[in-house]
N, C-alpha and C positions, 0 to 999 in steps of 0.2 A: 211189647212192653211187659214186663215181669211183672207177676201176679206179688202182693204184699199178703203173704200166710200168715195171717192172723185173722183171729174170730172179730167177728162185724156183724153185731145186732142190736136188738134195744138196749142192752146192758152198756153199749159203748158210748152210748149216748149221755151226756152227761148234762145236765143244766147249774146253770150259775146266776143268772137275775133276769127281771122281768122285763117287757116290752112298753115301758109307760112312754119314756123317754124320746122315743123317735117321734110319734108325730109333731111332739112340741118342739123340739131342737133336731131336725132332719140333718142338718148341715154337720154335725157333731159325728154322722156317720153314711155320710156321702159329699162331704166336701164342700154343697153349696147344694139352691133348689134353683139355680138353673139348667143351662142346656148340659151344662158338666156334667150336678147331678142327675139328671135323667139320665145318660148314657151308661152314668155308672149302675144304674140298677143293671142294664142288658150286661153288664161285664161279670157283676156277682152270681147271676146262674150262670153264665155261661164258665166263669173257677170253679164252680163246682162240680159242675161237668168234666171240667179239666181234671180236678182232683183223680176225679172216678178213672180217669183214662191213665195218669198217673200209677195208682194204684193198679193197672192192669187190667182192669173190666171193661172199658170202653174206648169202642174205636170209631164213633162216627157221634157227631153232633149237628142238629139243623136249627136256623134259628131264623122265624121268619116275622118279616116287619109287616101286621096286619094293616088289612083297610082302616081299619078306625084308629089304628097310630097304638094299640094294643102288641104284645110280643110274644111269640110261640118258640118254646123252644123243646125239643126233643131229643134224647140221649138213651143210647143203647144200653146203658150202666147196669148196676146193680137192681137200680132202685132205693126209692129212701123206703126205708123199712115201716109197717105197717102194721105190727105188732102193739101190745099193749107195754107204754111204759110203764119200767117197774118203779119208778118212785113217783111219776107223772096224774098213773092210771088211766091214758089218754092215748089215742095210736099216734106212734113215735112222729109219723110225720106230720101230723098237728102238733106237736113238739118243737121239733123241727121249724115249722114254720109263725109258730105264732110267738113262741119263748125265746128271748135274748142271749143270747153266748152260748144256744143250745145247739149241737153236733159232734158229727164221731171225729174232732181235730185237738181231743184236749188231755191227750197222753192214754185214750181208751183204749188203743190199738188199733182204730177202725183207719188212717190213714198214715201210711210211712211220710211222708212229705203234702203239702198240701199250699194254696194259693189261699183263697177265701177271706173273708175278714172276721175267722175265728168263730166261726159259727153265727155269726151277725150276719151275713150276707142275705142268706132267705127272709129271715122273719124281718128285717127289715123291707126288701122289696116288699113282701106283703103288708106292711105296717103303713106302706107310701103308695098304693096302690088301692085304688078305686073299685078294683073286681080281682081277685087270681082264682084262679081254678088249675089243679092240681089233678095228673093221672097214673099211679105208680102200675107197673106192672112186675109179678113176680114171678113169672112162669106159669102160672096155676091163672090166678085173676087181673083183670082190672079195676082198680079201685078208684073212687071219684071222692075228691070233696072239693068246695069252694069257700071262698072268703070275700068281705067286703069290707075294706080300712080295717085289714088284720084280726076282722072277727068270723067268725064260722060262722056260714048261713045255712049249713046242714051235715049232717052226719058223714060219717067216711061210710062211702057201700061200695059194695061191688058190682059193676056195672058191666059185664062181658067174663068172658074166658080169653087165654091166650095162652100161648106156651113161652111168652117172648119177657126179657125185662128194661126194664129203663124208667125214667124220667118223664113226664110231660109237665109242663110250667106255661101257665098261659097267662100274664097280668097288663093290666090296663092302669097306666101310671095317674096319679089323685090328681085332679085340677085344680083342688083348696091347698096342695102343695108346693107344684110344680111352676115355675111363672112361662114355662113354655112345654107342651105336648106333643111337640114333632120331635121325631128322632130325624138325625141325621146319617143318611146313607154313606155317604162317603166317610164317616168317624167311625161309625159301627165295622161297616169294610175293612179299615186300618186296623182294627182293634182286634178283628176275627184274623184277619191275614198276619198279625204278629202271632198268635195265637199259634196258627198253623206253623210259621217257624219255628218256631221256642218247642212244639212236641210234635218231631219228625213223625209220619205215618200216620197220622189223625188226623180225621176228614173232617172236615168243617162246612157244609152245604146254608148258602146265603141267600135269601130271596126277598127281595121286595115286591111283597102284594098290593101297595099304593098306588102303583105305573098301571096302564092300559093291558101291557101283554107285560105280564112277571115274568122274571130269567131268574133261574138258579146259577150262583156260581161257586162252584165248589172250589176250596181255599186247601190244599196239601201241598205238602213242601216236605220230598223222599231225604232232601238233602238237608232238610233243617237250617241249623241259622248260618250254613255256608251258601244256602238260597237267598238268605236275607241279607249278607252283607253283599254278593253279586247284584242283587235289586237296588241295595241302597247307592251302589258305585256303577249303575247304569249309565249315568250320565257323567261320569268320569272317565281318563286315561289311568289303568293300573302299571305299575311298576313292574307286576311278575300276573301272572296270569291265573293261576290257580291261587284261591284262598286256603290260606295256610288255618289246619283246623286240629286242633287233639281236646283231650278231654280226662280226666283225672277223677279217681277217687278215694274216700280216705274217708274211715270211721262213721259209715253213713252220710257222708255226701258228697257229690259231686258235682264238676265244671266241668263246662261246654265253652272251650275258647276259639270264637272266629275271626281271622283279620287278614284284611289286606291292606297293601299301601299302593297310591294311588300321585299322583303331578301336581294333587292342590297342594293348598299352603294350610289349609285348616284340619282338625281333627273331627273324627263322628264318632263320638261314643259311645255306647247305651246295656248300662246292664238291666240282670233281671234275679228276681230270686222268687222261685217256686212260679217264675210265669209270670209274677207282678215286677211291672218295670219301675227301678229306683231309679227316681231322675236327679233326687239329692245323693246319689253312689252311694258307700257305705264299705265295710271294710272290704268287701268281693273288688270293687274299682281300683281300693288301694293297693290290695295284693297286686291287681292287673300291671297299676301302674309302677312301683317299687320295684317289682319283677322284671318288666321290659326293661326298664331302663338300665336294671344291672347285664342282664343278658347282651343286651347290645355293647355297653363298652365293654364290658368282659370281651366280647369276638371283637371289638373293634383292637383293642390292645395287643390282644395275644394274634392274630394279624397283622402288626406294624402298621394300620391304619388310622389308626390315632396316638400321635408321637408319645413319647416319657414325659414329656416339657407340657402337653397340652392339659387342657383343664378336660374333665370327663362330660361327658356331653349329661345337655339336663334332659329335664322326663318333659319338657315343651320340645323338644328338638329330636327329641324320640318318636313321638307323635305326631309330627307332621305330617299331613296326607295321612294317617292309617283311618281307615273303618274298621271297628273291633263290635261286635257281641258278644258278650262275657254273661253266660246263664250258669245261676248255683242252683243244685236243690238240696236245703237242709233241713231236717227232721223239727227240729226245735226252732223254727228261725225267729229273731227279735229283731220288731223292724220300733223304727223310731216312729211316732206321731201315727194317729186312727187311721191315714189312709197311705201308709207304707208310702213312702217313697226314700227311706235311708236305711238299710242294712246297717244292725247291729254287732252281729255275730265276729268275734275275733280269731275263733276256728277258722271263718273263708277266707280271710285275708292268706293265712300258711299256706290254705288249699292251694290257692290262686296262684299264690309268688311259689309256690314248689311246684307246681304245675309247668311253670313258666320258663322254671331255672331249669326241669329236666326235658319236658316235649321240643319245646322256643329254643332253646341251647343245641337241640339236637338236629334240628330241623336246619336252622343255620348251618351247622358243619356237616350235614347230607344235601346241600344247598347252595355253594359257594356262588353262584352266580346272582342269583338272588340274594342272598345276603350281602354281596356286596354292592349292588342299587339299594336296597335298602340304609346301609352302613353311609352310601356319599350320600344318600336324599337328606340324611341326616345331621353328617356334616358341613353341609349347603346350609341348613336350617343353622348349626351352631354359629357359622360366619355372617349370617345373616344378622344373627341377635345378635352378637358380639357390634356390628355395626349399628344395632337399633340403640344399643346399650351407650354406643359415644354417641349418636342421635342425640336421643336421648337427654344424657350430661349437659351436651351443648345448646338442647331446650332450655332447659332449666338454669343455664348462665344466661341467657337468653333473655328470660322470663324476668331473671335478677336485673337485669340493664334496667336503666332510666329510661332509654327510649328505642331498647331494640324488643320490649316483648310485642308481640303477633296480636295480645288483646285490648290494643287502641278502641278497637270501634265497639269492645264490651261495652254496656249500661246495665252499671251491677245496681243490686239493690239492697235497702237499706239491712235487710232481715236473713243477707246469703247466710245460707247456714243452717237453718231452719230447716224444716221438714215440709211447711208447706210452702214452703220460697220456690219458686218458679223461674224458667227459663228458656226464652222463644228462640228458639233459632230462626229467623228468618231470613227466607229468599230475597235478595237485595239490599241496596240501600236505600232504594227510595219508602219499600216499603216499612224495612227498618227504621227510620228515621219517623213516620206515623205512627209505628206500636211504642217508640221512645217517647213520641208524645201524649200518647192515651192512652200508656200502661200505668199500673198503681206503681210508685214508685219505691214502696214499701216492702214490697214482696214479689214483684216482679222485676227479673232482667233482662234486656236484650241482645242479642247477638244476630248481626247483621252476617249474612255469608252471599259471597257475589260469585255468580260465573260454575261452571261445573264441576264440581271436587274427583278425587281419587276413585277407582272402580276398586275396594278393597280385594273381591274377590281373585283378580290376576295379581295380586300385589303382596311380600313379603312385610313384616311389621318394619322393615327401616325402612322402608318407602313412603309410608304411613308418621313416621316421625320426622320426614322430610318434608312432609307436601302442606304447603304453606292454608290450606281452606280446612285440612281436618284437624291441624295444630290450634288453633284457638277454641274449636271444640273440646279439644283432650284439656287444655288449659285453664277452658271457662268451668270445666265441671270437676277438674280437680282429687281426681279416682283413678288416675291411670287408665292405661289399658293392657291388655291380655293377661298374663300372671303375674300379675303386678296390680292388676287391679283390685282396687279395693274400697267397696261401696259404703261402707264407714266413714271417708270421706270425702262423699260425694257432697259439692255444694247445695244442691235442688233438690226437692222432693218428685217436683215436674218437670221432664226437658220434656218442650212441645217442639213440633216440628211444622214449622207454619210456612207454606209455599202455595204459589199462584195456581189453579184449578184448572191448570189447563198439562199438555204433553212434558213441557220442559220441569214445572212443578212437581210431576211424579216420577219424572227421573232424579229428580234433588231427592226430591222421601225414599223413594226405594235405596241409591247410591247410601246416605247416613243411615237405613236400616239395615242399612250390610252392613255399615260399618258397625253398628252397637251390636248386630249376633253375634259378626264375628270374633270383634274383639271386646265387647263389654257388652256379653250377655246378659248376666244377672239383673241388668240393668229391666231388661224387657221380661224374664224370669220373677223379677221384684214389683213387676207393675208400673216404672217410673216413666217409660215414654208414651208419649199422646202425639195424635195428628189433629191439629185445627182444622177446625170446619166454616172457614170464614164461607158469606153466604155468595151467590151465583148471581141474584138480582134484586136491586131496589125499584120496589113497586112504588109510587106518589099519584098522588092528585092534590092539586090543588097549588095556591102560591102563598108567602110572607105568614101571616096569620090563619091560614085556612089551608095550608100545607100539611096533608099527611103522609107520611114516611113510613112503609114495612117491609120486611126483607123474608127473601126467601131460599131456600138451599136448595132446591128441588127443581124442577119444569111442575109437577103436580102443585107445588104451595104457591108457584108462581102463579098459575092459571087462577086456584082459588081466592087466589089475593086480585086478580083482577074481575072476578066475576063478584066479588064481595065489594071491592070501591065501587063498578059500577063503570057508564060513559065517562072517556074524561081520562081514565088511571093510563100512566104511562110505566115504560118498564124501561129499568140501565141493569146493562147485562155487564157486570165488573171482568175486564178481560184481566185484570191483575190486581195484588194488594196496594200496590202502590197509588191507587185510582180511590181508593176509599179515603179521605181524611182522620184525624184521630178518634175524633169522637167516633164516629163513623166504625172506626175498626174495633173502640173500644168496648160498644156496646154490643155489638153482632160475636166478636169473636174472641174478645179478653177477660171481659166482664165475667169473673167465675158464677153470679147471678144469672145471666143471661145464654151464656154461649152454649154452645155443644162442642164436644172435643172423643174422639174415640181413643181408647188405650190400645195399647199395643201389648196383645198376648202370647205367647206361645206353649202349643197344647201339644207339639209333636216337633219333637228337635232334627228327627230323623226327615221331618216328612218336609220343615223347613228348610235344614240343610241341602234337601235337592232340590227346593224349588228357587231357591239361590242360587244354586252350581247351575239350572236351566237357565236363568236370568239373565243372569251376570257373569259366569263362565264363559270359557273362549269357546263351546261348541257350538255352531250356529244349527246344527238337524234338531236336537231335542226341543231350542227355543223355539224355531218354526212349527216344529209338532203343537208345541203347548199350544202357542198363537192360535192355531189355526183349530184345535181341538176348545179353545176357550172362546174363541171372538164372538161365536153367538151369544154369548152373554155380557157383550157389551151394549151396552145403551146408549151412551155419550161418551165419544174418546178424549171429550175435553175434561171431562171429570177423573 
């Protein structure tokens, strides 16, 4: 990594306002004070780390998950500096760590590119954090100070000699914050292991001291993000074999473009800038995508592979099957909103799309064999939509009949249109026919679905416009699907997805949750889908007037509920919804008073996207693998 020659001391350190802020409004700069923002404090040192390695000074990072759920993390760096500030009066890393927007990322010269949230990253963790204790080494000494909810519990000393320098960071997340204090291993994992791709040759060492016997796993990746897009298309068939990869730079910044294309029907895309992944894109995606898609009909054309007569293919049918990571790093980057997820910058978008037009273009005409699987996968995809496209049309005369549309068995409701109007998709009709009777008729609607729908993942989008169980979905909610949709005019606030508790029940929820990633994501990105959690069993005692009735979700609530009636309590274990009457359903699982419902989130589109292609793809080794690497933690396969 090239060293950034420029001077880096207390002078570079710049402050801009105080640290009141955070503990009263945490969310305002970490997103939320759940499990989210917890993990996001482990992400903010461990950017700054990255900055360091960036900059040239550091090649190995360790970051370990303590017994008491505390986080250690250590870096060969520089060091934050330990000088006395000159306008502060204070050593720079109590600076550093206790003052808001304080650090070397604010045009001082202390870093050429940098990740972080602008100097906010530290003095925050500490601001949220129960205990941190800090160990700077400079070559010469080790220095110690600690903090308690972002106040100093003692002076900076020197605590040792060393010849070595870096970082030590040790904090133990607030409980009067946080509504939960476990980190989770496998997110942390994900988060280091991107980490490792995005800045080839930097070690990354992982350990969890919570387990009986801790393992290090060290997280390097020589080949960067052409390791990440090979990882991400594991469990795919590729097109060409080798991931096509270059890289560009211009005016102080530069892209890292990875892709291959691959036998699915869906796209994986994920860029980054400065290491922080934009999940809302931003101008680097655009570039990405404007670029490809010229690139491709241009060699489609001047090839004779796409006639005079034809229409040029679009940027959905460019993208078909490809996995791309697109990483920028730029000097000055403006990201939209406090926790970056949309590239600003109009400079990246040139980077990007001239990037594409001179590496992409060339690589194609050093490549004819490839480029041309590429070029039909492509034009497969335009013939495809071309037939989704008269699908389509013919829905929607369809839809216009008096009595040809597909949404007979809707029960709209009076309020569609509203934001909190709601809508059940339910397994069957019998049970359908109960939540029609015990739903509020006001703001809730029904949609009865019978028998097994479409596996979207083996399936092109006119497949998806033909197939008679996921057409009154697309119809009932009114948004379209794939690039065309559009959640502006979505009827619902909630599509819940309400099926029977047992093996057939969760292959209905999983099959419609394929279908809304794949083709109406935003939907699950926006928050709007839920799974009901209608209950497992009706506990009773008693008969007519001396009859009591309580429901449980659980085997645990179940037991409690019969040790709490006593001799006597009997137990109905509902093998379906359909077994429940209205009331019945309306108060355990409608009743927005009463029920429980979980939402459906998505926190990793990469890590979704494979465990979908495992699922529900034609390869049967990977799903066996999963199976059998997950079964231990099942409990009930009815559930």
């Amino acid at each position: 990594m090239e060293k950034v020659e420029t001077r880096y001391d207390e002078n570079q350190i710049q402050v801009l306002e105080g640290l009141e802020a955070v503990r009263k409004r945490p969310g305002m700069y970490i997103g939320s004070t759940s499990a989210a923002g917890l993990h996001h404090l482990v992400y903010e040192i461990v950017d700054n780390s990255i900055d360091e390695a960036l900059a040239g000074y550091c090649t190995e990072i360790k970051v370990d998950i303590n017994a008491d759920n505390s986080v250690t993390f250590i870096d060969n760096g520089r060091g934050i500096h330990v000088g006395i500030h000159p306008t502060e009066g204070i050593p720079t890393v109590q600076v550093v760590l206790t003052i808001l927007h304080a650090g070397g990322k604010f045009g001082g010269g202390g870093y050429k590119v940098s990740g972080g949230l602008h100097g906010v990253g530290s003095s925050v963790v500490n601001a949220l954090s129960e205990k941190l204790e800090v160990e700077v080494s400079d070559g010469k000494h080790i220095h110690y100070q600690s903090y308690e909810r972002g106040k100093p519990t003692c002076e900076l000393k020197v605590i040792g000699d060393t010849d070595k320098t870096g970082t030590k960071i040790t904090f133990k997340p607030d409980g009067e914050i946080f509504e939960t204090l476990e980190f989770d291993y496998e997110v942390l994992h994900k988060r280091l292991q991107e980490q490792a791709y995005l800045n080839r040759g930097i070690k990354i060492i992982f350990t969890d001291k919570r387990v009986a016997e801790p393992e290090s796993v060290t997280l390097y990746a020589e080949g960067g993000i052409k390791e990440f897009v090979l990882d991400s298309n594991k469990n795919k068939d590729p097109l060409h074999d080798d991931v096509i990869y270059f890289e560009a730079e211009r005016q102080g910044m530069m892209v890292e473009v990875a892709m291959q294309y691959t036998d699915a029907y869906s796209e994986a895309l994920m860029s980054f800038a400065n290491n922080i992944r934009t999940i809302d894109g931003g101008m680097h995606e655009t570039g990405f995508k404007s670029g490809l898609t010229r690139v491709i009909n241009d060699y489609a054309r001047s090839h004779n592979m796409l006639k005079e007569k034809e229409a040029n293919l679009s940027g959905e049918d460019t993208r078909e099957g490809l996995t791309a990571i697109i990483s920028v790093k730029v000097s000055e980057a403006q990201f939209e909103g406090q926790t970056k997820t949309k590239l600003g910058n109009s400079e990246a978008r040139t980077l990007v799309e001239n990037a594409l037009n001179d590496k992409f273009s060339a690589f194609l005409e050093e490549n004819p064999r490839v480029a041309k699987a590429i070029i039909d996968k492509t034009l497969t995809a335009s013939r495809a939509r071309e037939a989704a496209r008269k699908a389509r049309e013919a829905t929607r005369k369809s839809a216009q009949g008096s009595n040809a549309s597909l949404l007979g068995k809707l029960a709209r409701c009076q309020d569609e249109g509203a934001d909190y109007a709601e809508i059940y998709i339910v397994e069957g009709d019998s049970a359908g026919g109960s939540a029609k009777q015990g739903r509020n008729r006001r703001f809730q609607a029904i949609l009865p679905l019978w028998g097994k729908m479409l596996n979207v993942e083996k399936s092109r989008i006119d497949k998806v416009y033909s197939n008679e169980k996921l057409l009154p979905v697309i119809q009932a909610l009114g948004a379209g699907i794939g690039e065309e949709f559009d959640i502006t005019k979505l009827k619902y606030g909630k599509i819940i997805i309400m099926a029977d508790a047992d093996v057939d029940g969760s292959h209905i929820r999983t099959l419609l949750l394929t279908f809304f990633f794949r083709y109406m994501r935003p939907l699950i990105e926006n928050g709007n889908i839920y799974l009901a959690q209608p209950p497992l069993y009706k506990v009773f005692k008693g008969k007519n007037q001396n009859l009591v009735e309580k429901f449980a979700y659980t085997d645990d609530e179940r037991n409690a509920l019969l040790a709490e009636m006593g001799p006597g309590a009997k137990v109905q274990r509902y093998k379906g919804l359909g077994e429940m009457d209205p009331p019945e359903l309306w108060e355990t699982t409608m009743n927005p008073e009463t029920r429980t419902m979980l939402r459906v989130e998505l926190e990793d589109a990469i890590a979704a996207d494979q465990i979908f292609t495992i699922l529900m793809g034609d390869k049967v080794e990977p799903r066996r693998e999963f199976i059998e690497k997950h079964a231990k933690y099942v409990s009930n396969l009815d559930i």
